[in-house]
N, C-alpha and C positions, 0 to 999 in steps of 0.2 A: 463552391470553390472549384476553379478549374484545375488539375493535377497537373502539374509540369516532368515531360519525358524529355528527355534529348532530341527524340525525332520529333516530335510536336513543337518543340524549338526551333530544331531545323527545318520544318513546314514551314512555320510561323515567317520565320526570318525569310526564307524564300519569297513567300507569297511578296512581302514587304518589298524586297531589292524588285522584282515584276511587277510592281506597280510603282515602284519609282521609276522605273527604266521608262515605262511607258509615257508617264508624266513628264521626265527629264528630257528624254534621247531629241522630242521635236521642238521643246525650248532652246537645245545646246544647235542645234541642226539651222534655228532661225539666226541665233548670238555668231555663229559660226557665216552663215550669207551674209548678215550684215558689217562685219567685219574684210570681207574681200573685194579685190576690185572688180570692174564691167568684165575683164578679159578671163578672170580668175572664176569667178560664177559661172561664166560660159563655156568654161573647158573643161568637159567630164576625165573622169570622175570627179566629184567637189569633196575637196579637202574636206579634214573632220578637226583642224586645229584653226584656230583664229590666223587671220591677218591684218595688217596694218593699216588698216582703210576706214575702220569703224568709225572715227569722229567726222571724215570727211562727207559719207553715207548719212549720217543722222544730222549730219546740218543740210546737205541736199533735199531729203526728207521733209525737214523741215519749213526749208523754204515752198517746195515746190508743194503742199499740201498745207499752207500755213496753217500751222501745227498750233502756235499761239496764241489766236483765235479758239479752234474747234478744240482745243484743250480747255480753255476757262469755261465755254457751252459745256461742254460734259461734264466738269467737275459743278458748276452751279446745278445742270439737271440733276446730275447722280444725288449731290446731296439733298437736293430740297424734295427729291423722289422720296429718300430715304428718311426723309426727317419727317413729310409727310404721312407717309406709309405708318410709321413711329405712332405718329398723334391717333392720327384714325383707328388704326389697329387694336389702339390702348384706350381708349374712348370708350369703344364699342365693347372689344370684351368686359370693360367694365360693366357697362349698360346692361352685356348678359348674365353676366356671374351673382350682379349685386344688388339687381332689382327686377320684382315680378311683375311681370304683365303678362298679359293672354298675350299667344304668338311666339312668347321669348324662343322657345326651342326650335319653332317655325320660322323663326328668322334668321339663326344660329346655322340651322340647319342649308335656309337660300343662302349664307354668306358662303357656307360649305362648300356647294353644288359650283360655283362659278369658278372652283380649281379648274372644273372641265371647258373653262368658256378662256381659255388664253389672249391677248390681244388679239394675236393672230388669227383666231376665228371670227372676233367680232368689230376688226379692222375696218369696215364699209359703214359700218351705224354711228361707230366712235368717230371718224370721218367727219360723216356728213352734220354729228353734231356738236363737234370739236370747229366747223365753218359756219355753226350760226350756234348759239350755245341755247337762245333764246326759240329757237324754232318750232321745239314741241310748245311751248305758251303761245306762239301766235298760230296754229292750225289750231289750238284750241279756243283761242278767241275768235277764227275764221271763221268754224263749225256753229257755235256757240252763237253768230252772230255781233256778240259783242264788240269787234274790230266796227261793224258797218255802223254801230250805234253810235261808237265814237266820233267815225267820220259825221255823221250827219249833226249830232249836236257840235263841234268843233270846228269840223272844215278841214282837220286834217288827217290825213290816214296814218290809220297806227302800225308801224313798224318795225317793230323788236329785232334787233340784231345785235350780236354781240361774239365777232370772228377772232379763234384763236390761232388762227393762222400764222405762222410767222414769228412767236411769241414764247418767249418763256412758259409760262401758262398753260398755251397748247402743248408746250414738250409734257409737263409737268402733269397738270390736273391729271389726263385719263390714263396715269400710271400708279396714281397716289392709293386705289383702294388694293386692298389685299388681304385676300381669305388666309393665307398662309401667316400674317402676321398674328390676324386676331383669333385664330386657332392656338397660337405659341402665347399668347397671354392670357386669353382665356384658359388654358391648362394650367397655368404661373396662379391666377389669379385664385382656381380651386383650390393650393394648398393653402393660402392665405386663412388662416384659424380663424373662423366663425369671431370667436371670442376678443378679435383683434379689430374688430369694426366697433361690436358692441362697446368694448371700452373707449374706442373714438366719439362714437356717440355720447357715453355719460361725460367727456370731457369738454361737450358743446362744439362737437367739430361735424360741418355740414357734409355731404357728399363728396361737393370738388376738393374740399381742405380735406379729407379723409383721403383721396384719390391722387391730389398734388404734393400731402407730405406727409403719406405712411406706402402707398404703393409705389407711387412711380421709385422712391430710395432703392424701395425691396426688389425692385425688377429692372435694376442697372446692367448687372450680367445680361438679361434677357433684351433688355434695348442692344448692349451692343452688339448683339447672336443678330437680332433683327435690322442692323443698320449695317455691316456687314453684308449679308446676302440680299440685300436690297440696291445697297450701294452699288455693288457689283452687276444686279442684272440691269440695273439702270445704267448702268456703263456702257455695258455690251448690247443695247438697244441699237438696230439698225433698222428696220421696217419702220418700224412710228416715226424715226425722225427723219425721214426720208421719204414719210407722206405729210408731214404735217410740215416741212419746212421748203418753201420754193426760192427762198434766197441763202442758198448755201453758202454765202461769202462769209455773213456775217450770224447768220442762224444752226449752220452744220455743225453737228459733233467729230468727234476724233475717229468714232468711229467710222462714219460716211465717209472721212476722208481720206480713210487705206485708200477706197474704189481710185481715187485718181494716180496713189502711187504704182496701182498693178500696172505690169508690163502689157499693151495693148498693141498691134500689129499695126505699123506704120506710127505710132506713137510715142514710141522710146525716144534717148537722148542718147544711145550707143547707135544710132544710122539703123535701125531697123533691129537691134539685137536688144532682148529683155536685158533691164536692169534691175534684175531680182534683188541686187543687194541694197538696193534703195527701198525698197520695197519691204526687205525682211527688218531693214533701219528703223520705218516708220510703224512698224509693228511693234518693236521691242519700245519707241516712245509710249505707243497708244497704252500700251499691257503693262507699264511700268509705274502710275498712280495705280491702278488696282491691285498689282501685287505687293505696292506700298502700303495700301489700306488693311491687307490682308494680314500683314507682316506685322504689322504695329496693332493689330485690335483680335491676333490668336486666340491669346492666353485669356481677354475677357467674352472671346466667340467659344473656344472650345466650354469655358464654365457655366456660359449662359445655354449650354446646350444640353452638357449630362448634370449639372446642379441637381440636386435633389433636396438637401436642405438648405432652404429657405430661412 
């Protein structure tokens, strides 16, 4: 038990107000640009109170980045990112926690290791086979031979291709696995009392019915901890869908589509002068599903996280 002093109080509460200010000062900073006009942005100093322009700014925003579009792409990736993420996560640690096979810890262990392998490292490979999904099968049928065999009993040559280019799928698949999930269920999974399968079993209940309706209830908290911070980093994905997608009109997220609201040199709609407040407008649309996910799913993200009884 921690002893409570007044000065450790007073620490305490400090430290708190320094990390709100940090957190706050460049949200009120953006609320505040978006709110002023072209002339008002541009005249230093910039105000630190609102002005009267806010709705005119975020329907400009709007339009000029169709917002309505690359808002429904995001919200269908983020969620099926996040739903996905969910299944496999919960799958597999089960697969570890709950049955022996030679390898188990050895495999436990590779899903481990690949914290260190970000998309961002392995961007080029997921790439090339995110454009043909099929391609490791047919170098192996190439090698193999087997492609020529076909051809010559058939007549025709064997092909496999299968492009997620362009494609929900391609946003989606090569985001769905996640060490970070099935580390937070497989930990969930070990308090689960030994004694609590066993009696599943004497009740004639198989694996999946053991796993569909006594675990997944138990680890509600801990789906929403995990759909939460899933949600969110599949929100703020910029790199993957801005390699995987070549028709931005109708394939772009919310997020690729700040890039067109930045102010660019010869590019504005002030005659050559930044419209940052256009700019800070369609930020506050982009960041405002995710701080509404965050808002509404606290109290079962903060439980699924420090829960201890199960």
């Amino acid at each position: 038990m921690i002893e409570r002093t007044p000065v450790l109080n007073l620490v305490t509460h400090a430290v708190l107000f320094i990390g709100l200010a940090i957190a706050f000062v460049p949200m009120w900073l953006v609320f505040v640009a978006a709110t002023l006009s072209l002339q008002e942005i541009n005249t230093p100093p910039i105000s630190l109170l609102p002005g009267s322009h806010l709705w005119e700014n975020l329907a400009e925003a709007w339009t000029r980045a169709d917002l309505g579009v690359k808002l429904t792409n995001s919200l269908i990736m983020s969620v099926a990112v996040a739903a996905g993420k969910i299944a496999l996560a919960s799958i597999t640690a089960f697969a570890l926690v709950f049955f022996r096979f030679p390898g188990r810890m050895t495999a436990f262990w590779l899903i481990f290791i690949t914290l260190m392998l970000p998309l961002e490292v392995r961007i080029v490979p997921t790439y090339a086979v995110a454009a043909n999904v099929f391609s490791p099968y047919q170098t192996i049928l190439d090698v193999t031979g087997l492609s020529w065999l076909w051809q010559q009993l058939t007549g025709a040559e064997l092909a496999l291709e299968w492009n997620l280019l362009n494609s929900y799928t391609g946003l989606v698949l090569p985001l769905v696995a996640t060490a970070t999930g099935t580390f937070l269920y497989r930990q969930f999974f070990l308090t689960v009392p030994e004694e609590l399968m066993e009696a599943a079993k004497m009740d004639g209940a198989g694996p999946m019915r053991f796993f569909r309706e006594i675990l997944m209830p138990l680890s509600i908290t801990n789906m929403a901890a995990l759909f939460t911070i899933m949600f969110i980093y599949a929100w703020n994905q910029y790199l993957w869908p801005l390699l995987i997608t070549t028709d931005r009109t109708h394939r772009g997220t919310a997020v690729m589509a700040l890039r067109q609201l930045i102010p660019m040199s010869g590019d504005s709609t002030g005659g050559g002068v930044p419209d940052w407040n256009v700019a800070m407008a369609g930020c506050l649309i982009v960041v405002a599903p995710a701080l509404l996910v965050v808002a509404l799913m606290q109290r079962f993200f903060v439980r699924g996280l420090i829960a201890s009884d199960k």
